[in-house]
C-alpha positions as CSV (number, residue, x, y, z in Angstrom):
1,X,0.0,0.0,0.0
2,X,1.0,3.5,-0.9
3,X,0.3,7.2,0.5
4,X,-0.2,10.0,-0.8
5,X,3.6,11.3,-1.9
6,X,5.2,14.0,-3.9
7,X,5.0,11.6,-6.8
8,X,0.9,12.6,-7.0
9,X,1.6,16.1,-8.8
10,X,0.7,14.1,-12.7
11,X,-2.8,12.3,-11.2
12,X,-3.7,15.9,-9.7
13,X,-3.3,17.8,-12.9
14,X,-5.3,15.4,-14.1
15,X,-8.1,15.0,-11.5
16,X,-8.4,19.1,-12.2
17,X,-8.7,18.5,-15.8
18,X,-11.7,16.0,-15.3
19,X,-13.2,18.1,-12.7
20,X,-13.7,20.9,-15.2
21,X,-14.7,18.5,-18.0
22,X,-16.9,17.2,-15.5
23,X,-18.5,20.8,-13.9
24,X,-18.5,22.2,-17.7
25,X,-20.8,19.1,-18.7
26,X,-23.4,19.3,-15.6
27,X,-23.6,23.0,-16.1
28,X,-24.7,23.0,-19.6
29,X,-27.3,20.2,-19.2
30,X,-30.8,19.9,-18.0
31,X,-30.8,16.7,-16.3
32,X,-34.5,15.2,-15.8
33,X,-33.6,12.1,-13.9
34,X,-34.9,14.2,-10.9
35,X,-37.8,12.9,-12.0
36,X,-37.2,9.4,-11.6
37,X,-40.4,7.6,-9.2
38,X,-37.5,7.6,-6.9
39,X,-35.8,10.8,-7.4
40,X,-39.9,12.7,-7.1
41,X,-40.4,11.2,-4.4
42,X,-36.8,12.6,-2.5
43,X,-37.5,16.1,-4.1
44,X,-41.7,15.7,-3.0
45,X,-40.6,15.3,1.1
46,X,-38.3,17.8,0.8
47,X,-41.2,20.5,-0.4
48,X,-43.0,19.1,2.9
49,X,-40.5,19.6,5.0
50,X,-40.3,23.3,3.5
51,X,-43.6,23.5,4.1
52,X,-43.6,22.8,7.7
53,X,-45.2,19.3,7.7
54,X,-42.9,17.1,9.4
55,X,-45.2,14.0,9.9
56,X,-45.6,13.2,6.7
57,X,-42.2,14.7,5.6
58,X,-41.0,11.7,7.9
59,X,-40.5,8.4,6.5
60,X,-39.7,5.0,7.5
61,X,-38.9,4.0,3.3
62,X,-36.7,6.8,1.6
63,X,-33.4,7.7,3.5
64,X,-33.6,11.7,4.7
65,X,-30.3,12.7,3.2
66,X,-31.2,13.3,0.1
67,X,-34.6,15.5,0.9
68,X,-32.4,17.5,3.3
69,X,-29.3,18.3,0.7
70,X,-32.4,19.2,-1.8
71,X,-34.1,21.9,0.9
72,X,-31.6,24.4,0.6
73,X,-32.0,25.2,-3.3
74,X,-35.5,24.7,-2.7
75,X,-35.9,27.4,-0.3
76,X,-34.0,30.2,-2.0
77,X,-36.2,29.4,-5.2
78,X,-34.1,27.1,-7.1
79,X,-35.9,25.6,-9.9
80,X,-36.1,21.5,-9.3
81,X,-34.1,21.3,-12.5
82,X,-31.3,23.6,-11.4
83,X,-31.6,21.8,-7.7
84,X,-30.7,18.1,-9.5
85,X,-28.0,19.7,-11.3
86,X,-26.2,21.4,-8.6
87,X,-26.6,18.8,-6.4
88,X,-25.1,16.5,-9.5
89,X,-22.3,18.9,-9.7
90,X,-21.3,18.8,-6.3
91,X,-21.8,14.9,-5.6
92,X,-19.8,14.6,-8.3
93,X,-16.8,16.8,-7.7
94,X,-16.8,15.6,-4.1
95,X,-16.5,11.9,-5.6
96,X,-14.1,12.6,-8.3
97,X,-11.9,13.9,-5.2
98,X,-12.4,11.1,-2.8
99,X,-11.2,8.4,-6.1
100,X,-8.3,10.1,-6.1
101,X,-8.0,9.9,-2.5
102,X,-9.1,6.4,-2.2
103,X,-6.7,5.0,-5.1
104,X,-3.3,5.9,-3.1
105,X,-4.8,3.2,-0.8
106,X,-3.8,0.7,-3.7
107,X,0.0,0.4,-4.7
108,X,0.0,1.7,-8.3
109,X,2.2,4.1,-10.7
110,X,0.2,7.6,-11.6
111,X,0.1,6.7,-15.3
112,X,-2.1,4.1,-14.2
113,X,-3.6,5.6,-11.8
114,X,-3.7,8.8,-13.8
115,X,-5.6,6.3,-16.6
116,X,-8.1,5.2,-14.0
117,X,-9.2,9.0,-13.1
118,X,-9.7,9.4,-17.3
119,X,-12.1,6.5,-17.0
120,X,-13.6,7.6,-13.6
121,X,-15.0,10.9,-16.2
122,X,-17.7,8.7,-18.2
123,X,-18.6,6.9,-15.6
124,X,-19.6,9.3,-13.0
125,X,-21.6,10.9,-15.8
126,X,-23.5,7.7,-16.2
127,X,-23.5,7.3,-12.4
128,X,-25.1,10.9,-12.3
129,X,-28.0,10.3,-14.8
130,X,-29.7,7.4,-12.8
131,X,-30.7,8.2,-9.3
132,X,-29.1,10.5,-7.2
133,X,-29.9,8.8,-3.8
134,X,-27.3,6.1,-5.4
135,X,-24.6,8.5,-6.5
136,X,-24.9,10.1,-3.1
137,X,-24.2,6.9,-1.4
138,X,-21.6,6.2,-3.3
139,X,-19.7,9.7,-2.6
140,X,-20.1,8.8,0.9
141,X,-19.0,5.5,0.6
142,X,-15.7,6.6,-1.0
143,X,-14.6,8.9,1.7
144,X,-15.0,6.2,4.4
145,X,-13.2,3.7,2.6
146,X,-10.0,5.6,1.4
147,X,-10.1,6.6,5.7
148,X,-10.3,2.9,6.8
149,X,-8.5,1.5,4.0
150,X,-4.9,3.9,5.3
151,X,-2.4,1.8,7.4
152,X,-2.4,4.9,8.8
153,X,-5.8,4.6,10.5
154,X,-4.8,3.5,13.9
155,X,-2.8,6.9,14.5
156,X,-5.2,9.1,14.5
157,X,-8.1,10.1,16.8
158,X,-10.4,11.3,14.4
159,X,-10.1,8.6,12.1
160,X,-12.5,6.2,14.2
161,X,-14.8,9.5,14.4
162,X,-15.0,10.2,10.9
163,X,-15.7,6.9,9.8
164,X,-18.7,7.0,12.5
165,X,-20.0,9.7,10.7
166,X,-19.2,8.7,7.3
167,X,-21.3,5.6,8.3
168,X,-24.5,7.4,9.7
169,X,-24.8,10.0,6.5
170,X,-24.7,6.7,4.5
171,X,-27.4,4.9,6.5
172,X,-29.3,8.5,6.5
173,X,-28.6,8.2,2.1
174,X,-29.5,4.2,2.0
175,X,-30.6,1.8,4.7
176,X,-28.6,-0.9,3.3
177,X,-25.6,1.2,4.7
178,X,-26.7,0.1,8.5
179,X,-25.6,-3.2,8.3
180,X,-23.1,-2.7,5.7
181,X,-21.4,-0.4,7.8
182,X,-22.0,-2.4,11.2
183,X,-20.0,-5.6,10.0
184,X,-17.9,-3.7,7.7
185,X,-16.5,-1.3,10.4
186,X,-16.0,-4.2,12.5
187,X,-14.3,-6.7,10.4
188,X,-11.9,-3.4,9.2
189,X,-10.8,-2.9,12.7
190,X,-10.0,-6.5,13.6
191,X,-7.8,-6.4,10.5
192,X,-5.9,-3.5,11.9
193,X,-5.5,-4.3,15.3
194,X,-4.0,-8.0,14.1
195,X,-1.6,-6.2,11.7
196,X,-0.4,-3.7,14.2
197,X,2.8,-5.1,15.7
198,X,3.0,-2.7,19.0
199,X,0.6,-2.4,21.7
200,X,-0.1,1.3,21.8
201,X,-1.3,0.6,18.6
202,X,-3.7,-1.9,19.3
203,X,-5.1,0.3,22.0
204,X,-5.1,3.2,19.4
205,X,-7.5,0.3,16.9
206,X,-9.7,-0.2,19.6
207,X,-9.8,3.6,20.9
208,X,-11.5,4.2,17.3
209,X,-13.5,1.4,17.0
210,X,-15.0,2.3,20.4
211,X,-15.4,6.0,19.1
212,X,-16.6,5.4,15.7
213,X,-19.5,2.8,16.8
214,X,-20.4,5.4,19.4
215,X,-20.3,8.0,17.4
216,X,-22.3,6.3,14.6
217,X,-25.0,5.1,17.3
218,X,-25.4,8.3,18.5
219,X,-25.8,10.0,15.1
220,X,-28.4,7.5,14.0
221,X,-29.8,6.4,16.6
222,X,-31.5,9.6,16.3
223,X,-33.5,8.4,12.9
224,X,-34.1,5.9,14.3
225,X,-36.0,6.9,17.3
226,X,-38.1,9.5,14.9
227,X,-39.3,6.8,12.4
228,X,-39.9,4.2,15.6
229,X,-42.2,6.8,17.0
230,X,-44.0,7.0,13.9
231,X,-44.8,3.4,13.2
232,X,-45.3,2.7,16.5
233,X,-42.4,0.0,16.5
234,X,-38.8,-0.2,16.6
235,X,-37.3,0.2,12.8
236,X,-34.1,0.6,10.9
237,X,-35.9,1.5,7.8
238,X,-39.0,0.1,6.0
239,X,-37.2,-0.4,2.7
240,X,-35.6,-3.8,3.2
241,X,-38.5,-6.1,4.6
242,X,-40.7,-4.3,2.0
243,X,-38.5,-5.3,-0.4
244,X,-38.2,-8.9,1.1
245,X,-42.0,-9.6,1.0
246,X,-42.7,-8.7,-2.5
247,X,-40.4,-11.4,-3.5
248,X,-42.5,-14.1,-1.6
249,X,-43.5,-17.2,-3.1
250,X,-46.7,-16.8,-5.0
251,X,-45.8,-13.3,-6.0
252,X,-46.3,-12.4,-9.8
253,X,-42.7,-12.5,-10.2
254,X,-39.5,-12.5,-8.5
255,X,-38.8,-9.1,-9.2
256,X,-39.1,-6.5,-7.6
257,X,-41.8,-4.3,-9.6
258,X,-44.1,-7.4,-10.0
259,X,-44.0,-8.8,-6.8
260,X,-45.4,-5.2,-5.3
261,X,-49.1,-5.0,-5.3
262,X,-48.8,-1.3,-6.7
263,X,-48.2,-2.4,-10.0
264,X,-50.6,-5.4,-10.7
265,X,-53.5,-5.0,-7.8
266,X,-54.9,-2.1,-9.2
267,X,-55.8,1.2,-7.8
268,X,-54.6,2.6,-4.6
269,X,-55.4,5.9,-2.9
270,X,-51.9,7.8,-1.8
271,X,-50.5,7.4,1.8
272,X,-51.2,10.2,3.6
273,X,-54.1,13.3,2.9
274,X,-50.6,15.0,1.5
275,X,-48.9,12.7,-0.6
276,X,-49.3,12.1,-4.2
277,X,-48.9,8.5,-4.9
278,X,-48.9,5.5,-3.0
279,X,-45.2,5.3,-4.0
280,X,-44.6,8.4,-1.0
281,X,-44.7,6.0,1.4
282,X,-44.8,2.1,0.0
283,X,-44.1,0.4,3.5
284,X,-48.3,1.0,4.2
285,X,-49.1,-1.0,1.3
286,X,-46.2,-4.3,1.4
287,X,-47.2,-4.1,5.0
288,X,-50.2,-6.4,3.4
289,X,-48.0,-8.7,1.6
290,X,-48.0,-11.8,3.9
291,X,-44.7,-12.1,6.1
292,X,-42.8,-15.2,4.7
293,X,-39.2,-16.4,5.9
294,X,-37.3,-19.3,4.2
295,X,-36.7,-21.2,7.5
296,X,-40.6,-22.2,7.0
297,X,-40.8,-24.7,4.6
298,X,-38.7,-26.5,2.4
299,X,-40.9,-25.2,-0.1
300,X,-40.2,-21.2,0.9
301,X,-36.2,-22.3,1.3
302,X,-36.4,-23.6,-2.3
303,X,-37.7,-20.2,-3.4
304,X,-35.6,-18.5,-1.4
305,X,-32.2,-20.3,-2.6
306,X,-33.8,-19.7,-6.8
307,X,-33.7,-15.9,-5.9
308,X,-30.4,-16.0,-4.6
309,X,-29.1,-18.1,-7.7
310,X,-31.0,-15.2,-9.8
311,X,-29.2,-12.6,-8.0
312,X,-25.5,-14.3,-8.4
313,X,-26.6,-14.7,-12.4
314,X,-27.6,-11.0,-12.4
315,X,-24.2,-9.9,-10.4
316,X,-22.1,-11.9,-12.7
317,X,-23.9,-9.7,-15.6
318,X,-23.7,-6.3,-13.9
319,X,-20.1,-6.7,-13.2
320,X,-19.7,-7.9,-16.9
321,X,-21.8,-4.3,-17.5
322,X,-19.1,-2.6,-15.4
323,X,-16.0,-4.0,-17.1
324,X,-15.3,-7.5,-19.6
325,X,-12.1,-7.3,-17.5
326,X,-13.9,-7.7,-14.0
327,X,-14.0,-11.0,-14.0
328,X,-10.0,-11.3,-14.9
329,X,-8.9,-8.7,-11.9
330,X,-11.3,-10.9,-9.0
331,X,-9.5,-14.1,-10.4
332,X,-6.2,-12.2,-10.1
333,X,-6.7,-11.4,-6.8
334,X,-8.0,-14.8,-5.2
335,X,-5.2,-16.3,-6.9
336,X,-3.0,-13.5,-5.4
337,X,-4.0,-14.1,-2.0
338,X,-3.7,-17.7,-1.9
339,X,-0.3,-17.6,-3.2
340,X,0.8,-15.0,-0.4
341,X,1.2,-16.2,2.5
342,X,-1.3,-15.0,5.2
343,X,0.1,-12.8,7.9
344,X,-0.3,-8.8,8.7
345,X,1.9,-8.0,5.4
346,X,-1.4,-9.2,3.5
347,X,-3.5,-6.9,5.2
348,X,-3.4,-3.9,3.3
349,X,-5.9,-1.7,1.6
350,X,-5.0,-3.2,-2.2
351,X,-5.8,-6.7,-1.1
352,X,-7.8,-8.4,1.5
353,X,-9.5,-4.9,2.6
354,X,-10.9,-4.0,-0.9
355,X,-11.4,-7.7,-2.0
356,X,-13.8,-8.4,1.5
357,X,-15.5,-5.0,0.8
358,X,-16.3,-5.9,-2.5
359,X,-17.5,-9.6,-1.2
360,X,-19.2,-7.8,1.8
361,X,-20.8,-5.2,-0.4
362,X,-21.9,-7.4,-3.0
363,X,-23.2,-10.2,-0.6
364,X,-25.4,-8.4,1.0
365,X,-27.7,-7.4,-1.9
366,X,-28.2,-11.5,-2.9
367,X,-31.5,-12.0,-0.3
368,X,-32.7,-9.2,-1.8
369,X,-33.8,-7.3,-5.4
370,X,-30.5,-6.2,-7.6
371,X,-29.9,-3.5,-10.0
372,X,-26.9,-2.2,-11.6
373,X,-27.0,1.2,-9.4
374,X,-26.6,-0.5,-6.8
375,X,-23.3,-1.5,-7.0
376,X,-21.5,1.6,-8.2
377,X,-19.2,1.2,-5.2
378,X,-17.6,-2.6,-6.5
379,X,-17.3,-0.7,-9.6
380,X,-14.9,1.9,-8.1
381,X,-13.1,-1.2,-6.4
382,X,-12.8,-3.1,-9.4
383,X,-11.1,-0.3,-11.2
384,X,-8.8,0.2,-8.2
385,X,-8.5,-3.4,-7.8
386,X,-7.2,-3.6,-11.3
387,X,-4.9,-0.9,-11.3
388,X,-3.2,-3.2,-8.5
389,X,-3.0,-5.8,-10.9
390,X,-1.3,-3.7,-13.6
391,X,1.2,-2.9,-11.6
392,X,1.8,-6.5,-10.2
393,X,1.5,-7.7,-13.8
394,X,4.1,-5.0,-14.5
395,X,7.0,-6.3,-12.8
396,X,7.2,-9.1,-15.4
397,X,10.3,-8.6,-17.5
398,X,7.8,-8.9,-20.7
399,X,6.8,-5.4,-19.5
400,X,9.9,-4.0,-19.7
401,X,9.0,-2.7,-22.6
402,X,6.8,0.9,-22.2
403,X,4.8,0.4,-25.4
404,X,3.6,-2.5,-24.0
405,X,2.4,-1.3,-20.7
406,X,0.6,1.6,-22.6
407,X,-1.3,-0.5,-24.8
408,X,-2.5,-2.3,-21.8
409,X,-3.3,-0.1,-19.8
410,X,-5.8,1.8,-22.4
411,X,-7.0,-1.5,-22.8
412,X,-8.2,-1.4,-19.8
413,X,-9.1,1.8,-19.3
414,X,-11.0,1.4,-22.3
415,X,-13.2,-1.4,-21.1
416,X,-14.2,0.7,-17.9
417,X,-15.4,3.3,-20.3
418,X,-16.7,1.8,-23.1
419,X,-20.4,1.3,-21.1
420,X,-21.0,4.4,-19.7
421,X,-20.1,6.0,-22.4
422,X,-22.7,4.3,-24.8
423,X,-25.5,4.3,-22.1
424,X,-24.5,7.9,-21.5
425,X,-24.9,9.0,-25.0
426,X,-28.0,6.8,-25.1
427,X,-29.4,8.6,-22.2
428,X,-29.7,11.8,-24.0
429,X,-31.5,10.2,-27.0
430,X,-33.7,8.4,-24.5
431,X,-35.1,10.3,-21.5
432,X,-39.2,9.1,-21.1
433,X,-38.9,11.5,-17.3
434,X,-38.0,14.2,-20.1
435,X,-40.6,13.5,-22.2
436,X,-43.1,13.6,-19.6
437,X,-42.2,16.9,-18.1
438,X,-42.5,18.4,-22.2
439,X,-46.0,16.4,-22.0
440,X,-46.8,17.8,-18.6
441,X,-46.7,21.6,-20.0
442,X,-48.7,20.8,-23.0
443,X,-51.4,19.1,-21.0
444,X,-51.8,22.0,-18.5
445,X,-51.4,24.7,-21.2
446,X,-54.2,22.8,-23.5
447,X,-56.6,21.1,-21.2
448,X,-55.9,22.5,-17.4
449,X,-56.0,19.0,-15.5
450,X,-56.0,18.4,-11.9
451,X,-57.1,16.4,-9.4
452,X,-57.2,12.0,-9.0
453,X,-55.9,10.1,-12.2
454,X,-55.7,6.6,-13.0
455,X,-54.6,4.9,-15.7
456,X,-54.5,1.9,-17.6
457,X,-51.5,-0.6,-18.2
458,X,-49.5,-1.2,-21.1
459,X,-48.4,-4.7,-20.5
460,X,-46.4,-5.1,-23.8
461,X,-44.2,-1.9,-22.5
462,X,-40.7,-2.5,-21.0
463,X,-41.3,-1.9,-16.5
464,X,-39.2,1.1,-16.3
465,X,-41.1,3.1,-19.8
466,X,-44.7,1.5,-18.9
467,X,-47.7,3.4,-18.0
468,X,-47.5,3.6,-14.4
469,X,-44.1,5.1,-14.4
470,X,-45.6,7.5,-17.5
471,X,-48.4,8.9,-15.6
472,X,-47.0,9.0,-12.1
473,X,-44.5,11.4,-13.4
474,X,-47.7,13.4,-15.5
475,X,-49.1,13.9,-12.1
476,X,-46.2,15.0,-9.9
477,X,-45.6,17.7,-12.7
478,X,-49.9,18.5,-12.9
479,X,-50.0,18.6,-9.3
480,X,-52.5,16.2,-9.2
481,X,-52.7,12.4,-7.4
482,X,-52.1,9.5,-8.7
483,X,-54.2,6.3,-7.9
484,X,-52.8,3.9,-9.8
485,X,-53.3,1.7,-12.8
486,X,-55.4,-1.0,-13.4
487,X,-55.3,-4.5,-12.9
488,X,-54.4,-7.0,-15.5
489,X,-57.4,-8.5,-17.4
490,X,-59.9,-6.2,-15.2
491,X,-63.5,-6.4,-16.6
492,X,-65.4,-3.1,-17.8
493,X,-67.9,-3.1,-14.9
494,X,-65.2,-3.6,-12.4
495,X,-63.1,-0.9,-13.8
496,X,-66.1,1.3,-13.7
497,X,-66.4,0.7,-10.2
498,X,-63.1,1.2,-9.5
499,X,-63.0,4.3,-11.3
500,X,-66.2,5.4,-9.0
501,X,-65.1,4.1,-5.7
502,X,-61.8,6.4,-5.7
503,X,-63.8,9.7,-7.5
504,X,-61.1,9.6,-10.4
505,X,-60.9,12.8,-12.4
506,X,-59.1,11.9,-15.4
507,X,-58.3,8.4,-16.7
508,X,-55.8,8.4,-19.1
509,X,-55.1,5.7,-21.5
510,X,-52.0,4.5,-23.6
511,X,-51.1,2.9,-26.0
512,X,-51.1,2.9,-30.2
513,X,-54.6,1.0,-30.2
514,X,-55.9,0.8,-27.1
515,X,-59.3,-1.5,-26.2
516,X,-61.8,1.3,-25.1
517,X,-64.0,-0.1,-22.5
518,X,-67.7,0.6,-23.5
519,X,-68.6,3.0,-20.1
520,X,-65.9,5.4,-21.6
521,X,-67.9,6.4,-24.4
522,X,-70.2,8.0,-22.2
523,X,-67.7,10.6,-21.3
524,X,-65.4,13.2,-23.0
525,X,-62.3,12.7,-24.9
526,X,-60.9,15.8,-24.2
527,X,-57.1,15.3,-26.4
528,X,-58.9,15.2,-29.4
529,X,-56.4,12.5,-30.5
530,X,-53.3,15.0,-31.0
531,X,-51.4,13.1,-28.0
532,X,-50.1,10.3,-29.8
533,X,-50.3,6.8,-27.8
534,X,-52.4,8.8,-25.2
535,X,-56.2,9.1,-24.7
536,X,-57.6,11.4,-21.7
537,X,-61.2,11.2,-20.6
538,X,-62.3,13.4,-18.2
539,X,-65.2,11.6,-15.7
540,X,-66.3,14.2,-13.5
């Protein structure tokens, strides 16, 4: 392991370089990913925390973090827009800064590492156009790493302390961070105190391990309390055993989107008198999926163990997504750590640290409903990871040659980038939250809606471009609230009883050629057909 030196001048010119490419690029573009279901829903409690409403501005399912970062723009009349992007801008900075940081945990030359801040450019741009809950996490994430990564960490006070803090903003960002953080923080301190040689600087490991668990208690425990008090029982965070029962047995589908009832049980009024969708607050609603555990059957254990395997197949792909040479740099390294003999020279940030974070990290998901976003921490790591197994792969004497070692090292550079970059670029061509927003201002210019909308369901549609994600961005932007769509195969009179029962408004309709059910006829049309793939009748 290596520490920041005099040798870092070439990587910092560099690291400037890509901060302005990076600042220049968020400045001049309107990014809409704001409104995301997720991303609305962040930017939504933060405009009721403005507005004084604390109950519902406090919730058991979405982390506080990112609401309270948003408050400030909001309140001096920052456009959401200009919010996102500022936000994006700083996230961003901070994490391109904390990279750097966290690669001189990691034994490399600066024109590698100098290669792996190039690449670090396209991907926090991607990283920055998909949710910024995740992005945020992952800024957060860095910082604590590249402080308990330092062989360094036992000499200094404030190390334990930050990483207690580092640890609660993350939990406050993601719940997942909670236990992440718990056995992470743990398992990083035994590994210190067992490679530390003297006794003062064992005491100095446990002095911060003692601090930083404190510290991190303390900090929140206080969220903790607040959300307890609100669902009247103790809670970490709603998110994960939501998540857990809508992949039960017997559930549409193992993922997530199927397996919640929003999506395929039809209409349902939003959570509180304030709130604008179900989505505000989804613990209310999986609170109704029936509590399963795979320790009760063989049967549930089976189902249990097929998610899992799903999960490890879905991984394998993301970190195929991430890199084609990810799968190269983890062999490395298990074969680099059974060859080394294991004893406190082997515990060092560039190998067993960063290879049980990645495990840790990784692991933790597999009970659970995986995307891509999720992981953009084992990204960062595999980078650094294979940066370490450049320079290993360097000492070779069929390196000696420069040319050589350059032409590797873009090739692997290259395959860091080469994803982002295209879904990047695709991303601008591709942007349905945009779309809706543009739809948004030509529905309230032309016909002046507001008030309860439902919808039907395009089931040929991909999940994430379907009509449920369509119009539950239409009604953030019309103000209006959003009940749902319908279910699956629902007959006429039950949808007109539906439609009754909830006093919708407006029940909008997609799709090229849509089945019309008879009782609609009876009311207006009020698009007049210029919406293409979109029908609006108005009820009341």
């Amino acid at each position: 392991m290596t520490t920041v030196n005099n040798k870092k001048s070439f990587s910092l010119l560099i690291l400037i370089f890509i901060i302005i490419v990076y600042s220049s690029l968020i400045l001049f573009t309107e990014y809409y990913e704001i409104y995301s279901a997720d991303s609305t829903m962040y930017l939504d409690i933060a405009e009721k925390y403005l507005r004084g409403n604390f109950t519902d501005a406090v919730n058991g399912y979405w982390g506080p973090m990112f609401s309270w970062l948003l408050i400030p723009f909001l309140y001096f009349g920052a456009s959401k827009v200009f919010a996102i992007n500022a936000l994006n801008l700083i996230v961003g900075v901070l994490t391109l800064a904390g990279v750097w940081v966290l690669s001189f945990r990691f034994e490399m030359s600066e024109k590698i590492r100098s290669a792996i801040l190039i690449s670090l450019l396209p991907i926090i741009l991607f990283v920055s156009i998909v949710e910024l809950h995740d992005f945020l996490l992952l800024c957060f994430l860095v910082y604590y790493l590249g402080i308990i990564f330092n062989n360094e960490y036992p000499g200094r006070t404030y190390n334990g302390m930050l990483c207690g803090v580092l640890g609660a903003v993350a939990y406050f960002t993601k719940s997942y961070a909670f236990p992440f953080f718990i056995v992470h923080f743990i398992f990083m301190n035994i590994a210190h105190f067992l490679r530390c040689s003297t006794k003062p600087e064992k005491r100095n490991v446990l002095r911060n391990a003692i601090t930083g668990i404190v510290l991190f208690s303390i900090i929140s425990g206080t969220w903790i309390t607040v959300i307890s008090f609100k669902y009247n029982r103790f809670t970490i965070s709603n998110m994960g055993k939501a998540n857990f029962s809508a992949m039960a047995p017997g559930m549409p589908d193992t993922g997530f989107e199927l397996g919640n009832p929003m999506f395929h049980e039809g209409f349902f009024p939003p959570s509180n008198k304030t709130a604008f969708s179900v989505w505000e607050d989804p613990s209310y609603l999986m609170s109704k999926l029936p509590a399963w555990s795979p320790l009760d059957s063989t049967a549930y254990l089976k189902h249990f163990l097929k998610n899992i395997l799903k999960n490890i197949k879905e991984c394998i792909r993301i970190f195929g997504a991430f890199s084609r040479l990810s799968y190269t740099i983890i062999i490395a390294y298990i074969l680099l750590l059974i060859v080394q003999q294991f004893n406190r020279q082997i515990l060092r940030g560039d190998m067993l640290y960063s290879f049980f974070t990645l495990l840790l990290f990784t692991g933790g998901y597999m009970p659970f409903h995986l995307e891509l976003r999720y992981l953009w921490i084992v990204n960062i790591l595999l980078l650094l990871m294979g940066g370490y197994v450049l320079t290993i792969l360097f000492q070779h004497a069929f390196f000696k040659n420069n040319v050589r070692k350059n032409v590797l090292i873009v090739f692997f550079a290259l395959s860091f980038i080469l994803t982002p970059l295209k879904s990047f670029i695709q991303a601008g061509h591709d942007n349905m939250s945009k779309e809706m927003y543009a739809l948004s201002l030509l529905i309230k210019e032309k016909y002046n809606i507001q008030g309860n909308i439902a919808s039907n369901k395009e089931w040929e549609c991909i999940a994430i471009q379907n009509s449920w994600h369509k119009t539950f961005r239409l009604a953030y932007h019309l103000n209006s609230k959003y009940y749902g769509q319908a279910k699956k195969d629902i007959s006429d009179s039950e949808l007109e009883n539906d439609l009754k029962k909830y006093n919708i408004d407006y029940y909008f309709l997609w799709g090229k050629n849509p089945s019309i059910p008879q009782f609609l006829f009876q009311y207006k049309e009020i698009t007049g057909g210029i919406i293409s793939g979109l029908m609006i009748f108005s009820l009341n």
